[in-house]
ZAVEX-448081 format. One record per residue (C-alpha): residue in three letters; x, y, z. Coordinates in steps of 0.5 Angstrom, whole numbers, plus 2048, in hexadecimal, padded with zeros to 3 digits. Layout:
ZAVEX-448081
R  ALA  X  Y  Z
...
//
This chain:
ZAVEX-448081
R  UNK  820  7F6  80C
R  UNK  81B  7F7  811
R  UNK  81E  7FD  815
R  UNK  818  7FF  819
R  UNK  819  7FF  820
R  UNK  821  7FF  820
R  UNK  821  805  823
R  UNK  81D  807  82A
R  UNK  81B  80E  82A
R  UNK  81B  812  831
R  UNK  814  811  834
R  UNK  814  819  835
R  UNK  814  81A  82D
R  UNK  80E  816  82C
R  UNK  806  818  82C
R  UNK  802  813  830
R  UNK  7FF  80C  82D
R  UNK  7FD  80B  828
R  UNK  801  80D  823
R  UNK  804  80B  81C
R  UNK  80B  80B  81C
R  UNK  80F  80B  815
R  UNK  817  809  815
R  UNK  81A  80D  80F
R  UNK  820  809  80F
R  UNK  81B  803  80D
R  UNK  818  806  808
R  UNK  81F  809  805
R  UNK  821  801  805
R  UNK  81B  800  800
R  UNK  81C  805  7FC
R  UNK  823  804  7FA
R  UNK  821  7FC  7F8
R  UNK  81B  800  7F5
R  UNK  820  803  7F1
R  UNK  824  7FE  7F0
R  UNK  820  7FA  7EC
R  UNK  81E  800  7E9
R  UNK  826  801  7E6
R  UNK  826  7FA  7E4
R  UNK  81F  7FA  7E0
R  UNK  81D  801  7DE
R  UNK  818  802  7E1
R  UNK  815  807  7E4
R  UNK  812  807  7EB
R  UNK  80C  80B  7EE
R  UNK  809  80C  7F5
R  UNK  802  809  7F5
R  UNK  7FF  80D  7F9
R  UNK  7F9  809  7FB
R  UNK  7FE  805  7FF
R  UNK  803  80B  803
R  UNK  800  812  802
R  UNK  805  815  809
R  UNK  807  81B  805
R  UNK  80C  81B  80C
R  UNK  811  817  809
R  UNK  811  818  801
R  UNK  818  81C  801
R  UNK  81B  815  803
R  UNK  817  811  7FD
R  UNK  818  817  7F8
R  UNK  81F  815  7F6
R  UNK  81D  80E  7F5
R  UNK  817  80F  7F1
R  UNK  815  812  7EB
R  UNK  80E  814  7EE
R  UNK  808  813  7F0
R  UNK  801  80F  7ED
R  UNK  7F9  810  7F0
R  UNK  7F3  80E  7F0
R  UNK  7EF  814  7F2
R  UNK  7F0  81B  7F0
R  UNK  7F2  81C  7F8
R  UNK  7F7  818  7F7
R  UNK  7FA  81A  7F0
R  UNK  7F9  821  7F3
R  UNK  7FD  820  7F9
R  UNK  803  81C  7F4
R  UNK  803  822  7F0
R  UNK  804  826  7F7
R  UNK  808  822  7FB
R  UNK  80D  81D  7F6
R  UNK  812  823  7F3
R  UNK  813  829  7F0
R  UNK  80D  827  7EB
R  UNK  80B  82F  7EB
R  UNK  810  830  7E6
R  UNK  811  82C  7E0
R  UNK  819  82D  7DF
R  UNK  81A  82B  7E6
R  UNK  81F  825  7E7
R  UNK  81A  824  7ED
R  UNK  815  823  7E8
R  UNK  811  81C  7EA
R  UNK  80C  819  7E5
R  UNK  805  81A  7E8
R  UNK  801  814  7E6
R  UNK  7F9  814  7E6
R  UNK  7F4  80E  7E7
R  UNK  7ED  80D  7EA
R  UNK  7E8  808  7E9
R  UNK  7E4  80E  7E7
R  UNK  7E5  815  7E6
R  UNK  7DE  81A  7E6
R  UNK  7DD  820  7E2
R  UNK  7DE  825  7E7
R  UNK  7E5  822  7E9
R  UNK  7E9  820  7E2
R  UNK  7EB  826  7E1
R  UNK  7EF  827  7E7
R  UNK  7F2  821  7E7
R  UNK  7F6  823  7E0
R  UNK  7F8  829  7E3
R  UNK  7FC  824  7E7
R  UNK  7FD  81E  7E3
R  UNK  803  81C  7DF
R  UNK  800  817  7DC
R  UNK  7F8  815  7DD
R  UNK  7F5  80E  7DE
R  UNK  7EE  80B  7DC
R  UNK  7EB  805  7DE
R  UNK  7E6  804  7D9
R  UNK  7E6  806  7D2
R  UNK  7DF  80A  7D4
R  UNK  7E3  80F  7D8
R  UNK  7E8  80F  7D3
R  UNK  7E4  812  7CD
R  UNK  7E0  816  7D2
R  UNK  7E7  819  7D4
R  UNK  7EC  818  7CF
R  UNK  7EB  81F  7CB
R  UNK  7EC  822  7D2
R  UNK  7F3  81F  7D4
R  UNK  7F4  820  7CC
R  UNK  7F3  828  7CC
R  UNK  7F9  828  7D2
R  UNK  7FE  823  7CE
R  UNK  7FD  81E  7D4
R  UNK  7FE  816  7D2
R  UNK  7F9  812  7D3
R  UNK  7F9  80B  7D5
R  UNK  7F3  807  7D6
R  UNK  7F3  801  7DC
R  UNK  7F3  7F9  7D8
R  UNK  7F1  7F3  7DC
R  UNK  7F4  7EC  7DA
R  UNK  7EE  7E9  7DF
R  UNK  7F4  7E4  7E2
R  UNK  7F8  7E8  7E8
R  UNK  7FC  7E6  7EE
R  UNK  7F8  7E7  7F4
R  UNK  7F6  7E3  7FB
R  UNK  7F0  7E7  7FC
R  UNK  7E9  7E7  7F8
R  UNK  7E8  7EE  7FB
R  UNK  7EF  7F1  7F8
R  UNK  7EF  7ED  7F1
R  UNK  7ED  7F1  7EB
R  UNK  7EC  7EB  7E7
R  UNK  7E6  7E9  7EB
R  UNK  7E0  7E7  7E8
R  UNK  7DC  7EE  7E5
R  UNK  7E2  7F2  7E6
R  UNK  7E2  7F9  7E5
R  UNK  7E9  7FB  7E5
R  UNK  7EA  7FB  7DF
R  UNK  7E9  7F9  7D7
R  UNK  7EA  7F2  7D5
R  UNK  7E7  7F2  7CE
R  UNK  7EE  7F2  7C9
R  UNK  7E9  7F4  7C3
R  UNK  7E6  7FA  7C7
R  UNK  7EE  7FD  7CA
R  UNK  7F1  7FB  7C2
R  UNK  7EA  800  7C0
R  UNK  7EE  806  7C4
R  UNK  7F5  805  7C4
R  UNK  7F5  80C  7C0
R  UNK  7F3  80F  7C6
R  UNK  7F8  80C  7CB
R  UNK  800  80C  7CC
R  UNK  7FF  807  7D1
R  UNK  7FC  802  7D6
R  UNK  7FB  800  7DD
R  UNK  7FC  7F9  7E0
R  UNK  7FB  7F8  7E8
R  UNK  7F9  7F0  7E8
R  UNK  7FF  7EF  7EE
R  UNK  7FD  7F0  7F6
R  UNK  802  7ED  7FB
R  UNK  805  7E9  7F6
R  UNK  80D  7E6  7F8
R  UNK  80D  7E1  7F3
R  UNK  811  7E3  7ED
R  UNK  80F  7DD  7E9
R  UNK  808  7DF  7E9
R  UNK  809  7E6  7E7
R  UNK  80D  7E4  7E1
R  UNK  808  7DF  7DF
R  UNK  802  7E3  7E0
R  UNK  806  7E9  7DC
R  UNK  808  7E4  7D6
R  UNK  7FF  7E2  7D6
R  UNK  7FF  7E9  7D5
R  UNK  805  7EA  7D0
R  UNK  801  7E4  7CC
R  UNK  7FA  7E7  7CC
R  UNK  7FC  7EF  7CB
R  UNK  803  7EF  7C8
R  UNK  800  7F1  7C2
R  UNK  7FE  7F7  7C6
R  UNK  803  7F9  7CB
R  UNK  808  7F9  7C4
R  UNK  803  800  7C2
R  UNK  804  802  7C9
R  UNK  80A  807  7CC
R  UNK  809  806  7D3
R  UNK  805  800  7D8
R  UNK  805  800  7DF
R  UNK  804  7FA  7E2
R  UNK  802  7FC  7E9
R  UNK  804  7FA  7F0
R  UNK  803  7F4  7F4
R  UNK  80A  7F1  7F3
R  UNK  80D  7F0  7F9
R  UNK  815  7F0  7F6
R  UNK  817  7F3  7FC
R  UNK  817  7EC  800
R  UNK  81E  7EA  801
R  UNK  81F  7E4  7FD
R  UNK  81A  7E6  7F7
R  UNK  81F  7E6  7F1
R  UNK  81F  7ED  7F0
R  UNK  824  7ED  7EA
R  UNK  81F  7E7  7E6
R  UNK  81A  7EC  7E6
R  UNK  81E  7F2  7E4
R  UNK  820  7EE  7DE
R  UNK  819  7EC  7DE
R  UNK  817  7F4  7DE
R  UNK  81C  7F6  7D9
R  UNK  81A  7F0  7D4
R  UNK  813  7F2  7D4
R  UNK  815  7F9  7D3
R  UNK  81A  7F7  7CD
R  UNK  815  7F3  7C9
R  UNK  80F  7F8  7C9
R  UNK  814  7FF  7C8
R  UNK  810  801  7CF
R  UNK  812  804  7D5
R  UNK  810  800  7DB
R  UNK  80D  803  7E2
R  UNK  80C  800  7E8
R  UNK  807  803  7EE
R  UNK  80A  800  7F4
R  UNK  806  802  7FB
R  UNK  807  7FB  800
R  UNK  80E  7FB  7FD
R  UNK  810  801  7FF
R  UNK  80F  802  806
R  UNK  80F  7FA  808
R  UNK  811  7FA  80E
R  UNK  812  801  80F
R  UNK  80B  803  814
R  UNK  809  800  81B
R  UNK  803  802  81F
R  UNK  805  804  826
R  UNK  7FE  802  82B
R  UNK  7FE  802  833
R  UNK  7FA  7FC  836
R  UNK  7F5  800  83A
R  UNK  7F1  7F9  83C
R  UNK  7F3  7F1  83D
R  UNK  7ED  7EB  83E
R  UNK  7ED  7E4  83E
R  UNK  7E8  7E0  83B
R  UNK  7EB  7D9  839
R  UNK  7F1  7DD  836
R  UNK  7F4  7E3  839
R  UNK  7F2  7E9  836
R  UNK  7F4  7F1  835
R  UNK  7F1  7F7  832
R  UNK  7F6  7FD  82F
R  UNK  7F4  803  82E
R  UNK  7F3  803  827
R  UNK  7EE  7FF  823
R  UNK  7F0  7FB  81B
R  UNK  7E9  7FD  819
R  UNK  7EB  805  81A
R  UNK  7F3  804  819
R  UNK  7F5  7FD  815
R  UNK  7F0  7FC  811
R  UNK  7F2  7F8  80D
R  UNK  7F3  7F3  812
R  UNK  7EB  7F2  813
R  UNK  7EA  7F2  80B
R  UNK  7EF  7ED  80A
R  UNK  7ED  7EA  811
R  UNK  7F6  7EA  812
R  UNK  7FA  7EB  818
R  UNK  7FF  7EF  81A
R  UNK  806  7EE  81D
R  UNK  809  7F0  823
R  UNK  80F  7F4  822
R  UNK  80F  7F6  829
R  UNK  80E  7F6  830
R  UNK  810  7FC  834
R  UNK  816  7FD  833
R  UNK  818  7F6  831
R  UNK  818  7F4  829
R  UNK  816  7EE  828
R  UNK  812  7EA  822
R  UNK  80B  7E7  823
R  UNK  807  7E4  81E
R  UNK  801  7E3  820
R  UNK  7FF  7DB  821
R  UNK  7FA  7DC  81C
R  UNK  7F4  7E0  818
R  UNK  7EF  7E1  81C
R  UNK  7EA  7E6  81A
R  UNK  7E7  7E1  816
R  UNK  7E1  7DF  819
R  UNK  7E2  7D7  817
R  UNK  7E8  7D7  81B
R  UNK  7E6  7DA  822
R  UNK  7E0  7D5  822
R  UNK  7E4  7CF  81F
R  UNK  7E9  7CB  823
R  UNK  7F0  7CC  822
R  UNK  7F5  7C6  820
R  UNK  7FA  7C9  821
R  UNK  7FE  7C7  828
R  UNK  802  7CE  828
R  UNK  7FB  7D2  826
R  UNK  7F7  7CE  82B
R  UNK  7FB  7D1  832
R  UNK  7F6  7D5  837
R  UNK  7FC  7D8  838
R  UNK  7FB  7DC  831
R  UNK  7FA  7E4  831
R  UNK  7F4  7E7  82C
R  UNK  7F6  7EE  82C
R  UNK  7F0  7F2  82B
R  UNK  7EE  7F9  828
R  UNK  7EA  7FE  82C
R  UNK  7E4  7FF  827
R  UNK  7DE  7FB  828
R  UNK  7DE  7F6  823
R  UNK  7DF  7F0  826
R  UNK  7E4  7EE  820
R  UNK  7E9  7F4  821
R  UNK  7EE  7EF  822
R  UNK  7F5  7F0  821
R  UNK  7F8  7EA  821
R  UNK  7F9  7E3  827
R  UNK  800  7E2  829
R  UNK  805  7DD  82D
R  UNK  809  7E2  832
R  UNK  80E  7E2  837
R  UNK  80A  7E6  83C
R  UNK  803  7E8  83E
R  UNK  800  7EF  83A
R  UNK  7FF  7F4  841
R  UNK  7FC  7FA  841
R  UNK  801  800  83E
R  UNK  805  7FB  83A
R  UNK  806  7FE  833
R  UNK  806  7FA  82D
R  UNK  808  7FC  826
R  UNK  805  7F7  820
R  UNK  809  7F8  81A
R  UNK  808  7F8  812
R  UNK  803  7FE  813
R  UNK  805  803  80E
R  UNK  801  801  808
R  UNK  7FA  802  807
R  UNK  7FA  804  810
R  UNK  7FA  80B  80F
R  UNK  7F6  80D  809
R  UNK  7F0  809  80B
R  UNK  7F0  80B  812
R  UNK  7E9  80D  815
R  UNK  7E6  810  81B
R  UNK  7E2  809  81D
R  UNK  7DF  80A  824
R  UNK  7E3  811  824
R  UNK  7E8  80C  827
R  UNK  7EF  810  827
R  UNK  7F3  810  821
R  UNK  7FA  80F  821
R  UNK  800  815  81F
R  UNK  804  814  819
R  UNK  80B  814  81C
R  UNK  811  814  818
R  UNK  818  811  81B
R  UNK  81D  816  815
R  UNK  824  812  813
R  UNK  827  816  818
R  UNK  823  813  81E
R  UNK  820  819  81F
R  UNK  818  819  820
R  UNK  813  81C  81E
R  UNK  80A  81D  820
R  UNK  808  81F  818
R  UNK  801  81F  81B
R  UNK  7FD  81E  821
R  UNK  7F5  81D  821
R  UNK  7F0  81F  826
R  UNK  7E9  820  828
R  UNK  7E8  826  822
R  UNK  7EB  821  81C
R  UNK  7E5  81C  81E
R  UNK  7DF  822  81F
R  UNK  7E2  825  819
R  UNK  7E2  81E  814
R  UNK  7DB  81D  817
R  UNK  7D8  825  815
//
C-alpha cells in the first residue's frame, strides 16, 4: 500500500523546497509484509544501508527487522549506533550488525569488528589477510560467492558481468576455505518482481553449490527481491525460503533496502522557470544529478505523486535521458503531443531530466510538484553538484505529525568542500 501523500501537512510545518519527504506509515506497511514473510519462512531480515541510512526513522523499522547489513565502515558504524541497543549484548533490543565491503584496508578492519556481529569478505585474498583478526574477537566470518548468473536489467548493477569483482566463483577456491567461514553471501537480484526467476536462479545455485552451502551455517541471499508488490506471491517465496532453509540446515537472511521503503519518500520541488521549445518546458528547484541520482544512472523517470496540493499519479510518457530517444522520432501517437511537459532540473547538465508528462493543465511558476519513489538510493547518494540546494529530510510521524530532521545551508556546502 503506497501511503505517501495521504495526509497533507499545514504549509506553515514545512521548510522551503526542496525537500525529501518520508511517510513513516508507508514504511510501517512494508515493514509488517517484510515481517510477515519473515514469520512464514524463518528468515531474518536486515536493513541494507546502502539503500536507506535515514536514521530519522529507524525506531519505526526496528521491531520489524533483526538489524542491519553495510558496505563500508560508515555504514556498519552508523548500524551499530543507530539500529538497537547494540552496546549491551543481553539487550532484547539487541539487533544483528552485518559488515560487508568490497574491500576493507588495514587501517579500517579493526573498527569494523568492533561493530560487526558477523563480517563478510568479498574475496577469499581479504578473507585470509583478515580472517585471524575476526577470529581473535569470536566474530563469524563469511565470504561473498558469485554464481555468475543474476537477475538484473542493468549491466551497471549486474554482479554477474563480465570480469566482475563482487565476489569468488571458483567452487574448488571456496571448497579450499571452508574451514574458515561459517557462511556465504549471495546478492545476484536487483529489482527482481518475478518469483519464477528468483526460485530458478536459487535452484542453479542449489545444483552447482549444494554440496557447499550443507557445510555452511548461514547464507544471505541479498536484496533486490521486490516481494513487497501486490500480486507477488508471497507465501510461495516463504515456502521457497523455508525449504532452502530445511534442506542445508542454515539460517537464510534477507537485505531488503527498496523493499522496505518503496513508496515511502517523495521529493518535494518548486517550478522556479517554464519555456517552450517544441514541448512545454519547467524547471524545479532541484536537480537529479544532485538528488535522484539513480535516474541518470539508470537513465529512468520519476512519477508524479502530486501537484500542489492535489494527488495525482503521472507516469512519465517515456524515458528520455537516453540520448537516442531525444534524437529519434516517437511512434507512439500519446508521446508524440506538443502538448507534452519535460520537467527540468536546475543544474547545468542538459540531461537533468526528470521525466516528460501528459497533464491536465500547464506548469506555472510557483506550482509545486511532488515526484514519488525517492526513498531509496536518493538520500545516500545525494551531492553538492553546482552548490545547487539540497532538500531537507522530512519525516510525516504515524501521528500525522511533522518533523524537519535536517536542513542544509551555504556552511554544509563550504564545509563538504574544505
Amino acid at each position: 500500500m503506497n501511503l505517501e501523500n495521504s495526509v497533507t501537512p499545514s504549509d506553515t510545518s514545512l521548510p522551503p523546497t526542496p525537500y525529501y519527504l518520508l511517510d513513516e506509515a508507508a514504511i510501517v506497511a512494508n515493514m509488517q509484509i517484510i515481517a510477515r514473510l519473515c514469520e512464514l519462512s524463518g528468515a531474518k531480515a536486515l536493513l541494507a544501508l546502502k539503500c536507506f541510512a535515514t536514521w530519522g526513522v529507524f525506531d519505526v523499522m526496528k521491531p520489524y527487522l533483526h538489524g542491519t547489513t553495510s558496505s563500508s565502515l560508515n555504514e556498519v558504524r552508523l548500524g551499530y549506533e543507530t539500529f538497537g541497543d547494540n552496546t549491551d549484548a543481553d539487550s532484547t533490543d539487541k539487533k544483528e550488525t552485518h559488515a560487508y565491503s568490497v574491500a576493507y584496508s588495514a587501517d579500517e578492519i579493526d573498527e569494523v569488528l568492533s561493530y560487526a556481529d558477523k563480517i563478510i569478505f568479498n574475496s577469499i585474498s581479504q578473507l585470509t589477510a583478515f580472517k585471524d583478526k575476526a577470529a581473535a574477537k569470536s566474530i563469524p566470518v563469511g565470504l561473498r560467492l558469485n554464481p555468475k548468473t543474476s537477475n538484473s536489467s542493468f549491466i551497471i548493477a549486474d554482479p554477474a558481468r563480465p570480469f566482475s569483482r563482487l565476489g569468488e566463483h571458483d567452487k574448488e577456491k571456496i571448497t579450499a576455505v571452508l574451514g574458515d567461514i561459517t557462511g556465504v553471501m549471495i546478492h545476484n537480484n536487483c529489482e527482481n518482481d518475478s518469483f519464477e526467476a528468483f526460485s530458478e536462479s536459487l535452484a542453479d545455485i542449489e545444483a552447482r553449490f549444494g554440496d557447499v552451502l550443507e557445510q555452511l551455517e548461514w547464507v544471505s541471499l541479498g536484496g533486490g527481491i521486490h516481494f513487497i508488490a501486490p500480486d507477488y506471491p508471497l507465501e510461495k517465496l516463504a515456502e521457497r525460503l523455508k525449504g532452502f532453509s530445511q534442506t542445508y540446515g542454515v539460517q537464510v537472511y534477507l537485505e531488503p533496502g527498496e523493499a522496505s521503503i518503496h513508496g515511502a519518500g517523495s521529493l518535494v520541488t518548486t517550478v522556479l522557470d517554464t519555456m517552450h521549445n517544441q514541448k512545454n518546458l519547467a524547471v524545479v528547484d532541484s536537480s537529479i544529478e544532485a538528488h535522484m541520482l539513480d535516474l541518470l544512472i539508470y537513465r529512468e523517470s520519476a512519477p508524479i505523486t502530486a501537484i500542489n496540493k492535489a494527488t495525482i499519479n503521472v507516469n512519465p510518457v517515456k524515458s528520455i535521458i537516453d540520448d537516442s530517444a531525444v534524437h529519434e522520432p516517437s511512434t507512439a501517437k500519446s508521446e508524440q503531443t506538443t502538448e507534452n511537459t519535460i520537467i527540468y532540473g536546475r543544474s547545468c547538465l542538459a540531461g537533468d531530466i526528470f521525466g516528460e508528462y501528459e497533464l491536465s493543465d500547464s506548469l506555472t511558476v510557483g506550482d509545486t510538484i511532488t515526484f514519488g519513489n525517492a526513498a531509496g538510493y536518493t538520500m545516500v547518494k545525494k551531492n553538492w553538484f553546482n552548490g545547487v540546494n539540497m532538500p531537507a529530510i522530512v519525516i510525516r510521524r504515524l501521528d500525522g505529525r511533522i518533523d524537519v530532521q535536517r536542513e542544509f545551508d551555504y556552511q554544509d556546502y563550504k564545509a563538504s568542500l574544505s
